[in-house]
N, C-alpha and C positions, 0 to 999 in steps of 0.2 A: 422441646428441642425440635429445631426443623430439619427436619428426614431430605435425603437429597435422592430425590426422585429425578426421573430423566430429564425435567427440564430446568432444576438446578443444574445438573450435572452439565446440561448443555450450555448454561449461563456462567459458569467457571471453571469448564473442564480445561483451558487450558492451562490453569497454577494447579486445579487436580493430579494430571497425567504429571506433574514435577513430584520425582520422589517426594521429595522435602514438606511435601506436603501430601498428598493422597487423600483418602475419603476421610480418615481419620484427621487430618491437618482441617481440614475444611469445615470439619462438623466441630474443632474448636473454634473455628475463627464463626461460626455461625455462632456458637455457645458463648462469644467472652460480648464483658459490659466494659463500654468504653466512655467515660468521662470528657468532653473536652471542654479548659477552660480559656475563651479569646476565641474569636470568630475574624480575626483580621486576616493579615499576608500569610501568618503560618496557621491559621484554624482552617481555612476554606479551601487550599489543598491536601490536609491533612482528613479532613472529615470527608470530602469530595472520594479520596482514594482508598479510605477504609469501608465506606459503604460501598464502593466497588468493587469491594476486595472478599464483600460478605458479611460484614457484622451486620446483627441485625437486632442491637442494642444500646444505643446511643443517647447520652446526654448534650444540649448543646447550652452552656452559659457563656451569655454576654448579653450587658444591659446596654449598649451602643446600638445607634442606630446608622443605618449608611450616609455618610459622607463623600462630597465632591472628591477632596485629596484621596480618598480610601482606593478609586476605582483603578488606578494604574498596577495595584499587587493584589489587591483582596478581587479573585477572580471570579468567585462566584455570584458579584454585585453588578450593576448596570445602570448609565445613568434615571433612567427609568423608576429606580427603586431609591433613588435619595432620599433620608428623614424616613425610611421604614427601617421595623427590628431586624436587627441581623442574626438572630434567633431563625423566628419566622420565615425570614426569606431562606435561609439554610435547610430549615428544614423541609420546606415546601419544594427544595430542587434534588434535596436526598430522595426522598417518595418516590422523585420520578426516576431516579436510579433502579428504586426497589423499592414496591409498595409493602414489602414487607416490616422495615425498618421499626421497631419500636422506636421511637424518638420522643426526650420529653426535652423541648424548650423551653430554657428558665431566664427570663429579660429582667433580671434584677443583679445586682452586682454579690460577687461573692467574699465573704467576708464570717471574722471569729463567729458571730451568731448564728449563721444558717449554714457553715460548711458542711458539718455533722448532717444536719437532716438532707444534702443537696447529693454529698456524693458515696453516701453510708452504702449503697447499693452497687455500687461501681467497681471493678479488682482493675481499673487500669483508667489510672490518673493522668489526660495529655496535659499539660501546660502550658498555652500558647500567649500566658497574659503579659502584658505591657509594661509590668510597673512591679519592683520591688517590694513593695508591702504586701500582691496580693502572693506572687511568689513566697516569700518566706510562710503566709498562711499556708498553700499549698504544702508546702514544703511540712510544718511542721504536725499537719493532722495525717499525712500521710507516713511520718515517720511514726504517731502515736498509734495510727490505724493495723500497722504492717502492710500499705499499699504500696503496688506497684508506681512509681511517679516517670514519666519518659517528658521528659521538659524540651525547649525549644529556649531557643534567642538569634535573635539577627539586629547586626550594627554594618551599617557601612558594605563592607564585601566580605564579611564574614559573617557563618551559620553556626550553632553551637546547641549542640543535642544532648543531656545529661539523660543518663539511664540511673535509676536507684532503685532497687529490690531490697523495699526494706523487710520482706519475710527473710531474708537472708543475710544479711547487711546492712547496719545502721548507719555508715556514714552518708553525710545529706549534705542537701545542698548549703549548708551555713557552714558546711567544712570546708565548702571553697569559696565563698561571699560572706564571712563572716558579717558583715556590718553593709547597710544600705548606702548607695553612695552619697554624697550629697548632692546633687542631682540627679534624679532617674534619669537612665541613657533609653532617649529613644529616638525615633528616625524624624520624629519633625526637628529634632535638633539637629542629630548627625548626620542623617541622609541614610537611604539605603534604596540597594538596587532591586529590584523589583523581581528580577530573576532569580535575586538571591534568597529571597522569601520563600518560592515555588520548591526552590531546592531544598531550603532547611523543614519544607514542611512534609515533603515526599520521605525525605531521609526519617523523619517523625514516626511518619505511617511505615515505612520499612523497618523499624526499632522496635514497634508494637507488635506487628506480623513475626518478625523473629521472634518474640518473648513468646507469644503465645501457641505458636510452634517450634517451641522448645530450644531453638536452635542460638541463643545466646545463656549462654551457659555461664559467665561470669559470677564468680564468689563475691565483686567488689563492685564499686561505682565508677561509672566512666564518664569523659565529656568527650564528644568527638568533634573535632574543629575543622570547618572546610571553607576555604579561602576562596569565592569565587572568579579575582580577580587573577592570582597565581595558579588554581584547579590543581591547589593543594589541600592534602587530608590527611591528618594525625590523631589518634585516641591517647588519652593523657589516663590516668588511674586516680582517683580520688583518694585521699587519704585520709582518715581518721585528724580532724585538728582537737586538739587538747583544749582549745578556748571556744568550743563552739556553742553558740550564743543558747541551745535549747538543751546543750550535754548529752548527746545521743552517744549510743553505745553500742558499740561492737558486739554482736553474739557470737 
C-alpha cells in the first residue's frame, strides 16, 4: 500500500482537502487495479486522468499500433510515434506522470482464450474497445467474474458511458445490445468529433473515481448519454431483458 507521506500529499492535496475524498479516499484510489481495454480517443484521456488522479495500478491492452488518422482524438500520440505500440507509448508517458505506476502493457488483442489470464487481477474493468465482439467478451467474463465493468462508446456527437456492478447487479450490457449490429459502428464510417472522445473518456475516468470512492451508490445499471452538439445529458436505467443472449440474473 503506498503511505501518503508529505509529498504525496503535496502531489494531490488538492482532491484530498475535497471532503469527498480525504486521506481515506486517496489511499483507495492509490489501492484499486484498473484494467483498461482500447487505447484510442476514449483510452488515452481516460488512462491520462487516472494516473493523475492516483492509481497506481494499471493495465493497458491494445494490440494496435499509432496511425496517421489516429492523431486528431488519440491525444497521447504524435506524429513522431507512427507504426509504434500504443501499449508502450502509453505507458512510457504514464511513468512520467508518476514513476510509481505499476503498469503492465499487453500488445496482443484480447479475446475468449486469454481474457481469464489478462484481467483475473483487476476489480475495475474500462472498456474503451471498438468493435462489438470484443465488448460482448468483455461483457460476459465480467458478469461471470462479479467485476466492476465502466464501458465507454462514441458515434458522431454523442458519448455513452454504461456503469455495471455486477457484485450487485446482474443486468449487462446484452440487456441493452442484445444482438451485434450488422455492421460494427465506428468513426471511420460515421465520423466523430474529436472533442467528443475527450469528453466521453474524462466522464469514463469520473465514473471510476465515483465507484471507488463510494460515492455512486446505484443498485442497478446505467448508461449516461451526452450530446455534444446539443450539451445535453440524461442517464437511462438498464433493465433486466428476458432474452438476453448470456441469461444473466438478477441477485
Amino acid at each position: 500500500m503506498n503511505k501518503i507521506n508529505l509529498k504525496n500529499y503535496k502531489k494531490f492535496e488538492k482532491q484530498i482537502i475535497l471532503k469527498e475524498v480525504g486521506l481515506n479516499g486517496q489511499q483507495k484510489i492509490f489501492s484499486s487495479k484498473i484494467a483498461i481495454v482500447g487505447l484510442g480517443g476514449l483510452g488515452c484521456p481516460l488512462a491520462l486522468y487516472l494516473a493523475s488522479s492516483g492509481i497506481l495500478n494499471l493495465a493497458l491492452i491494445d494490440h494496435d499500433k499509432v496511425e496517421y488518422s489516429n492523431l486528431n482524438r488519440q491525444v497521447l500520440f504524435n506524429e513522431n510515434e507512427i507504426g509504434q505500440s500504443k501499449t508502450k507509448l502509453v505507458k512510457k508517458k504514464l511513468l512520467k506522470i508518476n514513476q510509481k505506476i505499476k503498469i503492465k502493457d499487453i500488445n496482443f488483442k484480447l479475446d475468449n482464450n486469454n481474457i481469464d489470464k489478462i484481467l483475473d487481477k483487476y476489480d475495475i474493468i474500462c472498456d474503451c474497445s471498438d468493435n462489438f465482439t470484443t465488448r460482448f467478451t468483455i461483457n460476459k467474463y465480467c458478469q461471470k467474474n462479479n467485476k466492476v465493468l465502466i464501458s465507454a462508446a462514441i458515434n458522431k456527437f454523442d458519448a455513452q458511458i454504461f456503469f455495471f456492478n455486477f457484485k450487485k447487479n446482474n443486468t449487462c450490457f446484452r440487456c441493452f445490445m442484445p444482438e451485434k449490429p450488422f455492421d460494427d459502428i465506428k468513426c471511420d464510417a460515421e465520423g466523430i468529433m474529436p472533442t467528443n472522445a475527450g469528453i466521453a473518456g474524462l466522464l469514463q475516468a469520473n465514473e471510476v473515481l465515483n465507484f471507488i470512492l463510494n460515492k455512486n451508490k446505484k443498485k442497478y445499471a446505467t448508461i449516461k448519454i451526452f450530446n455534444s452538439l446539443n450539451f445535453t445529458f440524461r442517464e437511462v436505467k438498464i433493465t433486466k431483458n428476458s432474452n438476453c443472449k448470456i441469461k444473466c440474473i438478477i441477485n
